[in-house]
MIDOSE-1310 file (N, C-alpha, C; in nm, 2 decimals, decimal comma, always signed):
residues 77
xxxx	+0,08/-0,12/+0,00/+0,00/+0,00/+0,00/+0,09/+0,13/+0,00; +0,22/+0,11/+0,09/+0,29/+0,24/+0,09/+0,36/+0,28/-0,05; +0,37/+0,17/-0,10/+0,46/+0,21/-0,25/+0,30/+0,29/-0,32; +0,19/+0,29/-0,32/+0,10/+0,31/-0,41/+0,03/+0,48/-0,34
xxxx	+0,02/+0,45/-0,21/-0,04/+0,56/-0,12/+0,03/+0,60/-0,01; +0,05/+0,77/+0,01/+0,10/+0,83/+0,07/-0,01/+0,91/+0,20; +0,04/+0,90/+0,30/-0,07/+0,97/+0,38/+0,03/+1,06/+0,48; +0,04/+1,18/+0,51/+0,12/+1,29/+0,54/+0,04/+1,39/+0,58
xxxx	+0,05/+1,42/+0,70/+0,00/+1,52/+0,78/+0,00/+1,66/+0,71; +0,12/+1,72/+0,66/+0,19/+1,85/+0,61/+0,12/+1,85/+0,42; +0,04/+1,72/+0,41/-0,01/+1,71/+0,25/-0,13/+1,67/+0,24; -0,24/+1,73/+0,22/-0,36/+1,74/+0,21/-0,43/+1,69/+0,32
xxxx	-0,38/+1,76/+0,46/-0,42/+1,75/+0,57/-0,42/+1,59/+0,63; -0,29/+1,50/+0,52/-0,31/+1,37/+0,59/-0,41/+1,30/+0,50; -0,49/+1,33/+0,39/-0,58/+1,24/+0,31/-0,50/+1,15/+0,26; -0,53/+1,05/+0,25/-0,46/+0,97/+0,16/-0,46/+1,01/-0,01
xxxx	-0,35/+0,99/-0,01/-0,32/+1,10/-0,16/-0,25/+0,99/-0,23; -0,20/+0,98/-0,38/-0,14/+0,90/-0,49/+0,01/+0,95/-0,44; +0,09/+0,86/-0,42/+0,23/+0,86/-0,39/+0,35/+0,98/-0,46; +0,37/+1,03/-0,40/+0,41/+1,16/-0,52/+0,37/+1,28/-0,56
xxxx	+0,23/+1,24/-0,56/+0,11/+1,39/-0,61/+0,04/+1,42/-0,47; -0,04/+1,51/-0,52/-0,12/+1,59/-0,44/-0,25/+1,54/-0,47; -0,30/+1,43/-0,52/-0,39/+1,37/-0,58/-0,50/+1,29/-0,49; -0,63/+1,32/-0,42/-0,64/+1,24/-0,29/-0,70/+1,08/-0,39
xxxx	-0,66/+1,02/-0,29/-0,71/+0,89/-0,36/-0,85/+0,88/-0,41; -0,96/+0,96/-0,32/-1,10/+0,93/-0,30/-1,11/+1,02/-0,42; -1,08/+1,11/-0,52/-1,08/+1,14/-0,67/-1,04/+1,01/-0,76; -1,03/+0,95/-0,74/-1,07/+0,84/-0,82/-1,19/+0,78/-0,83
xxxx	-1,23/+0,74/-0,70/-1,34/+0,63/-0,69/-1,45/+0,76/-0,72; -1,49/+0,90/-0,71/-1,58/+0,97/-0,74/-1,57/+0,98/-0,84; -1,48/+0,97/-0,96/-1,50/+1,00/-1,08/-1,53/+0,86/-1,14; -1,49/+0,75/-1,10/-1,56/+0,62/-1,15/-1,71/+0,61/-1,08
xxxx	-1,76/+0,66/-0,98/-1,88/+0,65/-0,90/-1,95/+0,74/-1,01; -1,91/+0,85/-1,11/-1,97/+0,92/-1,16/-1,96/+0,90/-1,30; -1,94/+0,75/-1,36/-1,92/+0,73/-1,42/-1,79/+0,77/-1,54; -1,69/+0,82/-1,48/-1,60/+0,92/-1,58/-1,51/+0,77/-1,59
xxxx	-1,42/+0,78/-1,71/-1,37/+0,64/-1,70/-1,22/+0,65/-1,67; -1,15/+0,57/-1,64/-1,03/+0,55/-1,57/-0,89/+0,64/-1,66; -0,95/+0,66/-1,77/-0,85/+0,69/-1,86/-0,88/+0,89/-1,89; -1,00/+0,90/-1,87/-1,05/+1,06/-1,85/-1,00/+1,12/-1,69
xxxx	-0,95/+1,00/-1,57/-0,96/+1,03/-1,49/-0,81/+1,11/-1,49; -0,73/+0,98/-1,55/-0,57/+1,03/-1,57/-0,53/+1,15/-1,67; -0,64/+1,20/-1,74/-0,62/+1,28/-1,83/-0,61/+1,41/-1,70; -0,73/+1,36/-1,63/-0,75/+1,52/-1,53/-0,70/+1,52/-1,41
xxxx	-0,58/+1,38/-1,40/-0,45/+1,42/-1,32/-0,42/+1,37/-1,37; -0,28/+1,39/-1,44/-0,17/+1,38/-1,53/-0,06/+1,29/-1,38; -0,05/+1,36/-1,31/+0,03/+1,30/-1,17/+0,01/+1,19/-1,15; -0,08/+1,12/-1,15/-0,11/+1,04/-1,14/-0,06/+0,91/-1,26
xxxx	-0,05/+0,82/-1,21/-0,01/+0,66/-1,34/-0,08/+0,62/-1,31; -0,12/+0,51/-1,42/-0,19/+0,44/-1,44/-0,20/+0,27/-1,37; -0,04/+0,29/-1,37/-0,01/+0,19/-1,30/-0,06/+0,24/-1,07; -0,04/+0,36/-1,10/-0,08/+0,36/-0,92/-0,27/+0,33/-0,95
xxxx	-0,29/+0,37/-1,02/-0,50/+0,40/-1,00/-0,46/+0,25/-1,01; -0,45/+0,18/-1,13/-0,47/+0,01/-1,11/-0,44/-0,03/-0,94; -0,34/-0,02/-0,93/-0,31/-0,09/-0,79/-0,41/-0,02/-0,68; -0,40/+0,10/-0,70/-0,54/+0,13/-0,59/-0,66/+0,10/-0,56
xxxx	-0,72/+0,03/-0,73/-0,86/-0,04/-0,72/-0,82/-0,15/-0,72; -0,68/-0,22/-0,70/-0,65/-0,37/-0,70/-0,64/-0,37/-0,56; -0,59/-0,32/-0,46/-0,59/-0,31/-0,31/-0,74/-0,27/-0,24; -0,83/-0,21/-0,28/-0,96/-0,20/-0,25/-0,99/-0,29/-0,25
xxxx	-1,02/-0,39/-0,40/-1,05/-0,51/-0,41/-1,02/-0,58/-0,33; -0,88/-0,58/-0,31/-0,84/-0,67/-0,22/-0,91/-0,69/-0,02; -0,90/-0,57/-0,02/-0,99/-0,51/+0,14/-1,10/-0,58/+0,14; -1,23/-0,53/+0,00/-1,30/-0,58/+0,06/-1,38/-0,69/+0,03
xxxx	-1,27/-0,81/-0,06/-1,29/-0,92/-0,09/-1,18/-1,01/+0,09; -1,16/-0,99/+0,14/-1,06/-1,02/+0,26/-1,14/-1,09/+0,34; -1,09/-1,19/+0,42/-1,15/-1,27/+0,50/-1,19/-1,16/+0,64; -1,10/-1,05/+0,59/-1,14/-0,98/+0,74/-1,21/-0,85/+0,74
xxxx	-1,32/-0,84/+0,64/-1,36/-0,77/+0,62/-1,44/-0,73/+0,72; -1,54/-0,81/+0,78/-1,63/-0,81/+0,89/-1,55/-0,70/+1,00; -1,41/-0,71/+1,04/-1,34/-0,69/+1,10/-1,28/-0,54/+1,09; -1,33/-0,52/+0,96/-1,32/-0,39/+0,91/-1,43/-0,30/+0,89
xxxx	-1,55/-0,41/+0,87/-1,65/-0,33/+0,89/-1,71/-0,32/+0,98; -1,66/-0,39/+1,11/-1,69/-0,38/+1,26/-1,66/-0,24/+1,34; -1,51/-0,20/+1,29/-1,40/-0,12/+1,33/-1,44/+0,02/+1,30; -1,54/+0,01/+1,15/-1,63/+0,17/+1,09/-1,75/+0,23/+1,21
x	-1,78/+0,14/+1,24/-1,90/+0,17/+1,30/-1,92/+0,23/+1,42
């Protein structure tokens, strides 16, 4: 996760941001939630690679396909 996402107090108040940029990760999933496609997304951050947004919705996937999801969704609440 660290090679992909950066989270830093002194950089967007600590949002989890794309490694490098100033990019918060959750601009991704809103422009897929809004149907914009993965490749329009990178257009409208250039900072961003293609290779970090893959790995970011491959690590989500991963979360909340995980045996310990419950665990995670315990921990929200």
């Amino acid at each position: 996760i660290k090679e992909y996402i950066s989270i830093d107090k002194e950089v967007m108040s600590g949002q989890p941001v794309f490694k490098g940029t100033r990019v918060a990760v959750e601009s991704l999933f809103w422009h897929l939630e809004k149907g914009i496609s993965l490749d329009q997304f990178l257009e409208d951050f250039p900072t961003v690679t293609k290779e970090q947004a893959i790995a970011v919705l491959e690590i989500a996937g991963k979360i909340l396909t995980s045996k310990d999801i419950e665990k995670i969704y315990a921990s929200a609440a």
